[in-house]
C-alpha positions as CSV (number, residue, x, y, z in Angstrom):
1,X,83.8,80.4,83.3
2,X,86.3,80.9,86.1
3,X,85.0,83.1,89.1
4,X,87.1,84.2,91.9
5,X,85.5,86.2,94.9
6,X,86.7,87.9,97.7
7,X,84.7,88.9,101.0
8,X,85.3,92.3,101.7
9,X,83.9,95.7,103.8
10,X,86.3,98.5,101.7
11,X,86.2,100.3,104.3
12,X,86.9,102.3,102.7
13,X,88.7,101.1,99.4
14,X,92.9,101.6,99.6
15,X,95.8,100.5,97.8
16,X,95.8,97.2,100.0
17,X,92.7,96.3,98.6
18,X,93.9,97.5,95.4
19,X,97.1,94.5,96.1
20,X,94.4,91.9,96.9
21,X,91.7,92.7,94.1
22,X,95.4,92.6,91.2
23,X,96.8,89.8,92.6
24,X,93.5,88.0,93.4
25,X,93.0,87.9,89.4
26,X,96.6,87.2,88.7
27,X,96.6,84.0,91.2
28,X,93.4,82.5,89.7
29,X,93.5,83.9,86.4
30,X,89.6,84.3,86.5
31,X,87.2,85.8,84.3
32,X,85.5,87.5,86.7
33,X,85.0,88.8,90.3
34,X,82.8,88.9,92.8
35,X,83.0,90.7,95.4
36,X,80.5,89.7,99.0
37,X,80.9,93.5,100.9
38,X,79.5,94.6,104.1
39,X,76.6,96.9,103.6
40,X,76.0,100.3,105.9
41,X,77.1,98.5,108.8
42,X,80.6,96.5,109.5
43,X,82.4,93.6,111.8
44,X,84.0,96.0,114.1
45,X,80.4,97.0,115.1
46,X,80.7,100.3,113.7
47,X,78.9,101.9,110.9
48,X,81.0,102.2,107.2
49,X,82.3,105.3,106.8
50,X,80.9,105.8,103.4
51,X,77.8,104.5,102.1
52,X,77.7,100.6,101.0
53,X,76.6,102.3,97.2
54,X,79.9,105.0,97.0
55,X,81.9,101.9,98.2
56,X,80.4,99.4,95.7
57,X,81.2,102.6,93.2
58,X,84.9,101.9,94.3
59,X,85.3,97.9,94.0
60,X,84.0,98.2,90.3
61,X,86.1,101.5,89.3
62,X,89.2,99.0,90.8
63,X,88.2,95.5,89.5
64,X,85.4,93.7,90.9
65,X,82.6,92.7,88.1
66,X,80.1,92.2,90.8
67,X,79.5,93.7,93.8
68,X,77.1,91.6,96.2
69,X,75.6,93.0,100.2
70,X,76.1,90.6,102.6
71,X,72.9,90.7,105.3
72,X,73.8,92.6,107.7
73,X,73.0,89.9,110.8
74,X,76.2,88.2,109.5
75,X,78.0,91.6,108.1
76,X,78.1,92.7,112.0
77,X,78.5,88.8,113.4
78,X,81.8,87.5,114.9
79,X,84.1,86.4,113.4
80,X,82.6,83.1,112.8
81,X,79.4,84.0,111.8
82,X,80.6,86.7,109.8
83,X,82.4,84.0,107.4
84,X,80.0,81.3,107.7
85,X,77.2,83.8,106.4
86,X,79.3,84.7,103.7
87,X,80.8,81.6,102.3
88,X,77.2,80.4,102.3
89,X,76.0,83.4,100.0
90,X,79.2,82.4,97.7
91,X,78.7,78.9,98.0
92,X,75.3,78.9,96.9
93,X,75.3,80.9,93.7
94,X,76.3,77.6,92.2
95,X,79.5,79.4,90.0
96,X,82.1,80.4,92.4
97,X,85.8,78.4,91.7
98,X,87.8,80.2,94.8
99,X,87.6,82.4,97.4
100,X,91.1,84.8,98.2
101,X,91.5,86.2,101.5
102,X,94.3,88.1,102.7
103,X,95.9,87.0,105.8
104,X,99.3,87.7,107.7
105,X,100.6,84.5,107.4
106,X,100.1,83.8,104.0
107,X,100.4,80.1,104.8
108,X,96.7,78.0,103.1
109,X,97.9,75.0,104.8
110,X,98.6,76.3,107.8
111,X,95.1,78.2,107.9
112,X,93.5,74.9,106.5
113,X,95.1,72.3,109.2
114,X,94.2,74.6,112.1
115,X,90.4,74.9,110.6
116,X,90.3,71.1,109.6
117,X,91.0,70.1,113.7
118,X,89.0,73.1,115.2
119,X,86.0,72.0,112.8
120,X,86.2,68.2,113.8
121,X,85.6,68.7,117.6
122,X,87.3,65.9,119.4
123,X,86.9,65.0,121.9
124,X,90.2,65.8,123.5
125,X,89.1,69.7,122.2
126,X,86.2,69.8,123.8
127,X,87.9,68.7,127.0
128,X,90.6,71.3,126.8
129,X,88.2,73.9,126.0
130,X,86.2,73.7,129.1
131,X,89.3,73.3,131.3
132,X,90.5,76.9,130.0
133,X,87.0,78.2,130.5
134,X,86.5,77.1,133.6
135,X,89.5,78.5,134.6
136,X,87.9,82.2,133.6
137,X,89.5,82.7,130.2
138,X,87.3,83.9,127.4
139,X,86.0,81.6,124.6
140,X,88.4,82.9,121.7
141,X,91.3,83.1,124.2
142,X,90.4,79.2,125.2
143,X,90.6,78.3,122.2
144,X,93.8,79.7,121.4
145,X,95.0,77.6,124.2
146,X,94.0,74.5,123.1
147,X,95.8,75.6,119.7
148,X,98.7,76.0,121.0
149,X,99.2,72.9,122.4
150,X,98.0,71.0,119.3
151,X,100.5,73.1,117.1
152,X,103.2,73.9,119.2
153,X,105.2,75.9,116.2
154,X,102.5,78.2,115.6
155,X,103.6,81.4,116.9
156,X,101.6,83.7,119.5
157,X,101.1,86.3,116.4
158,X,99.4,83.5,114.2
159,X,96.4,82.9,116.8
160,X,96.0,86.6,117.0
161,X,96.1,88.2,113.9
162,X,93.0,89.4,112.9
163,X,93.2,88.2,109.1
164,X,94.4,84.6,109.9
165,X,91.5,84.1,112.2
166,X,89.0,85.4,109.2
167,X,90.8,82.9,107.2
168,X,90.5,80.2,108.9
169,X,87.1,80.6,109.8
170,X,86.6,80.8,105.8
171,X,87.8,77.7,105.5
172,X,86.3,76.2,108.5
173,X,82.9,77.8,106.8
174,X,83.6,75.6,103.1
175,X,83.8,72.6,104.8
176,X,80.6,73.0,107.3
177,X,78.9,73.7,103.8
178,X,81.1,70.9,101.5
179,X,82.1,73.7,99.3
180,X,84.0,72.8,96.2
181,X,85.1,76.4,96.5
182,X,89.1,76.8,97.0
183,X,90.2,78.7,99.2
184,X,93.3,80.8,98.7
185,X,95.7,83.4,100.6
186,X,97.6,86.4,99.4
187,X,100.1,87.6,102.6
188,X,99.2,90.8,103.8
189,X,102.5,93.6,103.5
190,X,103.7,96.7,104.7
191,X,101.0,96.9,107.6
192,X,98.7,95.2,110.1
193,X,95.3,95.1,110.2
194,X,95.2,97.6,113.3
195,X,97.7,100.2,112.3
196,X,96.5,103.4,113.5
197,X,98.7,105.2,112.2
198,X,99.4,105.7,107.9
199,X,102.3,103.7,106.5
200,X,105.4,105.6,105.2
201,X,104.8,106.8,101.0
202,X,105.4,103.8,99.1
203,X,104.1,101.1,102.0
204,X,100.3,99.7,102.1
205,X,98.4,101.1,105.1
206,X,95.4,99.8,107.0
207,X,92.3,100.4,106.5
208,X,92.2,101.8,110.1
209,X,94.8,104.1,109.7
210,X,93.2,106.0,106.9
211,X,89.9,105.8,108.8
212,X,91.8,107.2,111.9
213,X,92.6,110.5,109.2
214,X,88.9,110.8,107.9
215,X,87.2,110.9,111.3
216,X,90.4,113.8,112.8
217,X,92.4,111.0,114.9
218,X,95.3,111.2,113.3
219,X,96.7,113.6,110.5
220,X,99.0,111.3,109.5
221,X,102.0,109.3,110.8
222,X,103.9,112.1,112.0
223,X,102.3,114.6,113.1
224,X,100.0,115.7,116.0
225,X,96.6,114.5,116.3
226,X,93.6,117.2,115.1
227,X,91.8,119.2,117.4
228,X,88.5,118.2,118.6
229,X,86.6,119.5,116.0
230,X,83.1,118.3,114.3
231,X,84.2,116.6,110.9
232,X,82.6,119.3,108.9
233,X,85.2,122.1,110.3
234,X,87.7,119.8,108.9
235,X,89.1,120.2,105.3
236,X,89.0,116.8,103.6
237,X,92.3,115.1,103.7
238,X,93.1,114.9,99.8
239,X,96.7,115.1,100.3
240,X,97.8,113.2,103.6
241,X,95.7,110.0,102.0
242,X,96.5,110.3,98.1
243,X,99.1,108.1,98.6
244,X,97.3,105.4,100.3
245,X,94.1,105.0,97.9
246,X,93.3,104.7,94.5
247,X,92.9,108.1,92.7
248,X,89.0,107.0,91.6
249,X,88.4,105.7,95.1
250,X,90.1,108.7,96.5
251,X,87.7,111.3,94.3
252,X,84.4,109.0,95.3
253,X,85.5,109.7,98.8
254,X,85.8,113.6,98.2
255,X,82.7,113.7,96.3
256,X,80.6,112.3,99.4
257,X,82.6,114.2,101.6
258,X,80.3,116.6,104.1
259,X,77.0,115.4,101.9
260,X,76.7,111.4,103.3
261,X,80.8,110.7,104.5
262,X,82.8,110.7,106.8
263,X,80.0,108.3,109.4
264,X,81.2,107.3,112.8
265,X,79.7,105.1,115.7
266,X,79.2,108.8,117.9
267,X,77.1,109.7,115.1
268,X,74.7,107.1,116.2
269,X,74.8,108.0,119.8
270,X,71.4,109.5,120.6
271,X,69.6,106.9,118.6
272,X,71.5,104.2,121.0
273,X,70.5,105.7,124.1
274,X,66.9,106.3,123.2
275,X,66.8,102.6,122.1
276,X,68.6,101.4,125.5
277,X,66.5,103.6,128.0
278,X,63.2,101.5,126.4
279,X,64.9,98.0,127.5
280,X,65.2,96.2,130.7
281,X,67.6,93.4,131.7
282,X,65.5,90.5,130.9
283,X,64.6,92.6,127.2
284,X,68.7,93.0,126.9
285,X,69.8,89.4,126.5
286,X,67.5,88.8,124.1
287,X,70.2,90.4,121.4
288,X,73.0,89.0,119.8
289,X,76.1,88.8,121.6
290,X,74.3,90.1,124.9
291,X,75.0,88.2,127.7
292,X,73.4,88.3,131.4
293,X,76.9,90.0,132.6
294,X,76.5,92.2,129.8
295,X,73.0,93.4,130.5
296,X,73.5,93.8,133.6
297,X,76.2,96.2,132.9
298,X,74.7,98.2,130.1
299,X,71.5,98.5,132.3
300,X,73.7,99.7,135.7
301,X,75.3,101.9,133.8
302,X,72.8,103.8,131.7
303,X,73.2,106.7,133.5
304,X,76.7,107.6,133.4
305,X,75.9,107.0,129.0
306,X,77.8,109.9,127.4
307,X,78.4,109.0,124.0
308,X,78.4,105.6,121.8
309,X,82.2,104.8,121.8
310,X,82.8,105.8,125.7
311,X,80.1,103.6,126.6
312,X,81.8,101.3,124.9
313,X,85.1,102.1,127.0
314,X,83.0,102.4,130.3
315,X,82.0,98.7,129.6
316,X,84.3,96.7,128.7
317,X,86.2,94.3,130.5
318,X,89.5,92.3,130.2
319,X,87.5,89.6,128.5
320,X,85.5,92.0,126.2
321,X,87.0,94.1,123.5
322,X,85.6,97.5,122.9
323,X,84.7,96.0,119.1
324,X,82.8,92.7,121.1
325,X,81.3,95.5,123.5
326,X,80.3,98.1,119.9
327,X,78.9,95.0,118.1
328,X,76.6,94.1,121.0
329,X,75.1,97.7,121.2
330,X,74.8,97.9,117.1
331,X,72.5,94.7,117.9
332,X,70.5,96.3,119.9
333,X,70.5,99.4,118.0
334,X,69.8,97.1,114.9
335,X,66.8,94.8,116.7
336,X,69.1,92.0,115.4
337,X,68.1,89.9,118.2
338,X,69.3,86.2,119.5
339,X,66.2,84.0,118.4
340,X,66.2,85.4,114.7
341,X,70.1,84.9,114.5
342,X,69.2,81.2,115.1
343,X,66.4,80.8,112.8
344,X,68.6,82.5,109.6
345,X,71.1,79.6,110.2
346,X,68.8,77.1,110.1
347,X,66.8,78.6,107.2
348,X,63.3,77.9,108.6
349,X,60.7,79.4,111.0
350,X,59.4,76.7,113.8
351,X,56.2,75.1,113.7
352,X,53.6,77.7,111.8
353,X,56.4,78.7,109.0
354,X,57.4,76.9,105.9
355,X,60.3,78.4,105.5
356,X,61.7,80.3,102.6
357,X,60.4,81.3,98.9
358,X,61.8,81.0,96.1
359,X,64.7,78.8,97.3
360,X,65.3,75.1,96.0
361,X,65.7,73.0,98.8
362,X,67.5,70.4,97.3
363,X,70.1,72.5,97.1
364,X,70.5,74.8,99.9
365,X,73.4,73.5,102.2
366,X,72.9,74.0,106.0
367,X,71.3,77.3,105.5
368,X,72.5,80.9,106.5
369,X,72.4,83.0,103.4
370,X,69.1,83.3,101.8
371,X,69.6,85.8,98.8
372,X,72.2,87.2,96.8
373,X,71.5,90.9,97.1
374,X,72.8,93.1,93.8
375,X,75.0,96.8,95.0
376,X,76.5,96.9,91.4
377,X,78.0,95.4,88.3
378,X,79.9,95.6,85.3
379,X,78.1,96.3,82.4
380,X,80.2,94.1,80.7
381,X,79.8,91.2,83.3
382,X,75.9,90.4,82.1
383,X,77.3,86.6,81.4
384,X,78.3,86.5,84.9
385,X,75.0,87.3,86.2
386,X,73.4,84.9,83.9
387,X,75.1,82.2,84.9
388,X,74.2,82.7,88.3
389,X,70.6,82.9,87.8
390,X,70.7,79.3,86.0
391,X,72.8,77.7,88.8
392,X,71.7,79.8,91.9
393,X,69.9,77.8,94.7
394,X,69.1,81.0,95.8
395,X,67.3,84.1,94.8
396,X,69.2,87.1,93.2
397,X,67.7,90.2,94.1
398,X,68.1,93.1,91.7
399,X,65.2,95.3,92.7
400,X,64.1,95.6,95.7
401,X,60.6,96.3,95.4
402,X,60.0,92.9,93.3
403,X,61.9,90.8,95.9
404,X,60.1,92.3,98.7
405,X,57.2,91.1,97.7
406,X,58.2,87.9,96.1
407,X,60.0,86.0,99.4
408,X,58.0,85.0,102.8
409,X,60.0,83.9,105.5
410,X,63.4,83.8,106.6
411,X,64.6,85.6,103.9
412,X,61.7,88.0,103.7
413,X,62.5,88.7,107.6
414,X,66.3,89.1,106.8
415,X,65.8,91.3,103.8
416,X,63.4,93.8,106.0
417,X,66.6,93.7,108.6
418,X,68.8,94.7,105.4
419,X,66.5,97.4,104.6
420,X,65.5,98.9,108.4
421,X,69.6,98.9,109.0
422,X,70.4,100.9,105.4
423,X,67.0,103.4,106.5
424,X,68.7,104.3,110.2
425,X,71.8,104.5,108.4
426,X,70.6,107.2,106.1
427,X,68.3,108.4,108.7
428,X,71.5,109.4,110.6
429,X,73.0,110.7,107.3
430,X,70.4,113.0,106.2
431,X,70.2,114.4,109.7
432,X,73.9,114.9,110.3
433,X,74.9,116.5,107.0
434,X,71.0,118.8,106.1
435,X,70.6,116.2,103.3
436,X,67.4,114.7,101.9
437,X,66.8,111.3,102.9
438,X,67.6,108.7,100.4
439,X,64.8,105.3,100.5
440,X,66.7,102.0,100.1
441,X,63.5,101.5,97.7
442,X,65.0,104.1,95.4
443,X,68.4,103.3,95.5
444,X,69.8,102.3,92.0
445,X,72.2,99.8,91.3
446,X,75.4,101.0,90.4
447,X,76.3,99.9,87.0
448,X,79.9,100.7,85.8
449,X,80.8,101.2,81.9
450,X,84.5,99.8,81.4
């Protein structure tokens, strides 16, 4: 059996993904593919636009056999631990041949020979790296120094690009675990990863850029922007996007639209400042990505707290992106706290814990990933799924309700995060459209008839 995977948020599904998902299978010529998506809750630190289940609904209508949540700790992580949490999951279900990325270099040996030195950690690298950060430059920005005097012909757009640094973080990820997993590239076209604005008819667009239509940013690559207007004033978009996704992912997107779709990080704003008026200071760093500057800035400028995304603009800073500054509040709006992050890396609770159920130790690989949680499948993929549960060092979780009560833990304390996230999610949802409340306990899997 040959298995491909990709690591994905569909954010929501387009014809770029459409590229990756085709060529992924034509590359590897695999039996099947998984896909590892982000659930309710994405990198950027902003919430999907649609719900993790309408999206899992797209990857099988457009390919994937098996659609897989990745926890959301790592699914709103940097960079880093957004690929290291993944690639563990993958890793660990004992079946996985390669893992494609898309990137804008489309160079593996490139992305491979930068991972390779960045993961041995000379000496010489370490030096560097503290002589560009004491001289005030950010970690990722260090870093990029360093690079460039290592590999003089890499060019200043190879060190930025969003996809490349995914990619090599990916592979930096398979060799931290000794994954036999290849990884492989497919060269991004047509767009970049933050084009705001939708691609000519005929060109790939980002996933951005059809984002930027859904939540009334942009109408489309020529014309002016909409009015400020609340999204359910706003006609759904059928025509300015129907040539930049799939027709099925197009119709699941129309079919949510005004009942659970489109979701944006404003929508989340009085839940954020209710959570930050109980903190302090000291209470602040405890969350991931929160640092003493940080705090101090959220916490000084509570007051002047208008909306989710403007605090995000009142506080950032040369060396902190407004998607470094949105992740850090999603943390705190999440309780995804500092000391947890740790302990799901290692695997195991200090001192009075044993660690986690149901998980062969023997084979579990420096940690991170603790489950394999089920959004969907192909009812035609059953073989896929039973090879995974004979070669699996870790659970697969398929319902909820059994899992819950069958893992202790680590992985019982990251599944609750999973399921607290998807409930203020929903929460935010229900209120925002007038629509009942959907429990993460009743969801079903999504299970697609070829």
């Amino acid at each position: 059996m040959r298995v491909s995977s990709i690591i994905s948020e569909y954010n929501p599904f387009h014809e770029g993904h459409k590229y990756h998902m085709e060529n992924t299978k034509k590359i590897t010529n695999c039996d099947y593919t998984i896909v590892l998506m982000s659930g309710d809750f994405t990198q950027r630190g902003t919430p999907a636009i649609l719900d993790k289940y309408a999206r899992t609904k797209q990857a099988l209508l457009n390919g994937a056999d098996l659609v897989l949540e990745l926890p959301v700790a790592f699914a709103t992580s940097s960079a880093e631990g957004f690929a290291f949490g993944a690639v563990s999951i993958l890793d660990k279900l004992g079946i996985v041949n390669s893992l494609v990325f898309g990137s804008e270099s489309g160079d593996i040996e490139c992305i491979k020979n930068v991972a390779d030195f960045l993961s041995n950690e000379s000496v010489e690298y370490k030096d560097r790296l503290q002589l560009f950060l004491k001289q005030g430059f950010s970690f990722p920005k260090a870093r990029t120094c360093v690079l460039k005097e290592v590999f003089p012909d890499l060019d200043e757009g190879f060190l930025s690009s969003s996809n490349n640094i995914l990619g090599i973080e990916y592979c930096r990820a398979l060799k931290y675990f000794n994954s036999s997993i290849i990884p492989m590239t497919i060269a991004r076209i047509d767009n970049s990863y933050n084009d705001e604005k939708l691609a000519e008819i005929g060109k790939l667009s980002s996933a951005t850029a059809i984002r930027n239509v859904l939540l009334k940013k942009e109408l489309s690559c020529t014309t002016n922007t909409y009015p400020e207007l609340p999204s359910t004033s706003v006609n759904f978009p059928y025509d300015s996007l129907s040539c930049h996704m799939p027709q099925n992912s197009l119709d699941i997107l129309k079919e949510n639209w005004e009942i659970s779709a489109p979701v944006c990080n404003n929508d989340f704003s009085l839940l954020l400042k209710y959570k930050l008026l109980l903190e302090t200071r000291e209470t602040l760093v405890q969350y991931l990505d929160i640092t003493s500057d940080l705090a101090d800035r959220i916490y000084n400028n509570l007051n002047l707290y208008k909306d989710f995304d403007s605090f995000c603009d009142l506080l950032k800073t040369k060396e902190m992106t407004h998607a470094r500054i949105s992740r850090s509040l999603l943390h705190v709006l999440l309780n995804i706290k500092k000391d947890e992050y740790k302990l799901y890396k290692k695997g195991s609770f200090d001192k009075d814990y044993i660690g986690v159920a149901s998980i062969d130790n023997s084979k579990t690989n420096h940690s991170y990933g603790q489950y394999a949680r089920i959004l969907g499948f192909r009812k035609d993929a059953t073989p896929l799924l039973r090879e995974i549960k004979n070669n699996s060092s870790i659970p697969l979780i398929s319902k909820l309700s059994d899992s819950i009560k069958k893992l202790d833990g680590i992985a019982l304390s990251m599944l609750e995060n999973d399921i607290q996230s998807a409930h203020i999610y929903e929460s935010v949802v229900a209120d925002k459209f007038g629509v009942e409340f959907r429990n993460e306990f009743q969801r079903q899997l999504i299970k697609h008839a070829p």
